[in-house]
N, C-alpha and C positions, 0 to 999 in steps of 0.2 A: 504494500500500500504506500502508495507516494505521501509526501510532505500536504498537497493541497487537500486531496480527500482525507487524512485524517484529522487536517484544521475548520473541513466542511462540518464531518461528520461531528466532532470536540464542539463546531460553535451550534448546531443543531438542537446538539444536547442541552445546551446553555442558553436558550434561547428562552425568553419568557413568553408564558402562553398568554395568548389574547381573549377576551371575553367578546366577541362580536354581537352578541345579542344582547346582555348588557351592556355594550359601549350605543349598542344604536335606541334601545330602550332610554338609557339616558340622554342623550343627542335627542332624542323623540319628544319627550314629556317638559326637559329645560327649554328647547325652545317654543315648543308649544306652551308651557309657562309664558315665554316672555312675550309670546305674541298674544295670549288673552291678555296681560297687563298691557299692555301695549292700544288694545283694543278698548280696554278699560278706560284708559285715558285716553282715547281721542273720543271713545260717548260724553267722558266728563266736560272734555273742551266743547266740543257741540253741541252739545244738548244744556249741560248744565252752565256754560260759559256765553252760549253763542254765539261761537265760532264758528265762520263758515266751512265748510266739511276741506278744502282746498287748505285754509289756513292751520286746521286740526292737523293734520295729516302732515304739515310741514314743525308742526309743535312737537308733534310726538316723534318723530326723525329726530329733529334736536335735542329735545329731552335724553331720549337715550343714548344719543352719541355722549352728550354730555355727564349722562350719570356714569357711562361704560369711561370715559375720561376720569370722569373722578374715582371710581372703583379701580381701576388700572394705578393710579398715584399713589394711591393705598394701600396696594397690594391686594386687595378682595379680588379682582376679576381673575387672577390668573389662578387663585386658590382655586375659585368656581370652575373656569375651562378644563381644572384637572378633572373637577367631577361631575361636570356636565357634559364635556368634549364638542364637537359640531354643532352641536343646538344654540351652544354662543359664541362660535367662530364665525358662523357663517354667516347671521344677520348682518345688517350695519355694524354689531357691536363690538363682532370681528374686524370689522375694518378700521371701528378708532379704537381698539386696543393697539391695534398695529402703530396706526398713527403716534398715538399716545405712548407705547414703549421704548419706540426707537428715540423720540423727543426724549425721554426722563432719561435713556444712555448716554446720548451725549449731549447732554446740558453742559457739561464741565467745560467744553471744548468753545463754550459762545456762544452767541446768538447765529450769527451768520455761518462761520465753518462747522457750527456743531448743530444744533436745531435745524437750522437750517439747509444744510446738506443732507444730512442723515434721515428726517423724518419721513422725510420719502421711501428710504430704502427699502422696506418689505410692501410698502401699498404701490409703488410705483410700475410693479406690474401690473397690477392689479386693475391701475388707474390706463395703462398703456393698454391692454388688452381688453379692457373695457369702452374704450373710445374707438377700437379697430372694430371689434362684432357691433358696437352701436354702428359706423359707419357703414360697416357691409350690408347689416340686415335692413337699414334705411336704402342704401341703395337697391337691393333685392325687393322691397318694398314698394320705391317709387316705381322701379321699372316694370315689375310684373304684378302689382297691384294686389298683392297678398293680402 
């Protein structure tokens, strides 16, 4: 037996099993949590606020970006994502934790070379590849009338 398959078979062994049914059970229920509160408060802004349903809907976006900013500061959201997983990666709230941890890395570094360059670094795909399938599928859109 060569050197590589006995390091396969060594790390095989070593390998920690995965719970998929509980990872996606949990992924399942947190973000369905967060999307009845979510819901929750955009009836409280429109109904009980009256706000128009356009203006709710852009309150409760910021709401949570902002609580998921503030719980990222904190240290709470990343406690949570260990034991929620996908359920709050993936909403928005995934997107400003991202925003938000790469900002708290390198604050040391300044405003400009540090915040500033870095905050982008893990959304900036995210942000890139999001502006190319927007462009495509408006194009595919306009032309073929989908």
């Amino acid at each position: 037996m060569n050197k590589k398959a006995m390091y396969t078979k060594v790390s095989e062994r070593h390998e920690p099993t995965t719970h998929k049914i509980k990872n996606c059970c949990c992924a399942f229920i947190s973000g369905g949590t967060l999307a009845v509160l979510a819901q929750l408060v955009f009836v409280m802004f429109n109904e009980n606020l009256g706000m128009p349903k356009d203006e709710s809907v852009s309150a409760v976006v910021i709401l949570v970006i902002a609580i998921t900013a503030l719980f990222t500061g904190l240290g709470v959201y990343d406690k949570a994502a260990k034991i929620c997983g996908a359920g709050l990666f993936i909403p928005i709230s995934g997107f400003a934790n991202a925003l938000t941890s790469c900002a708290l890395e390198s604050k040391n570094e300044g405003l400009i070379f540090g915040i500033g360059s870095n905050m982008f670094k893990l959304a900036g795909s995210v942000i890139t590849y999001g502006i190319v399938s927007a462009y495509i599928l408006g194009f595919v859109r306009y032309f073929i009338g989908v």
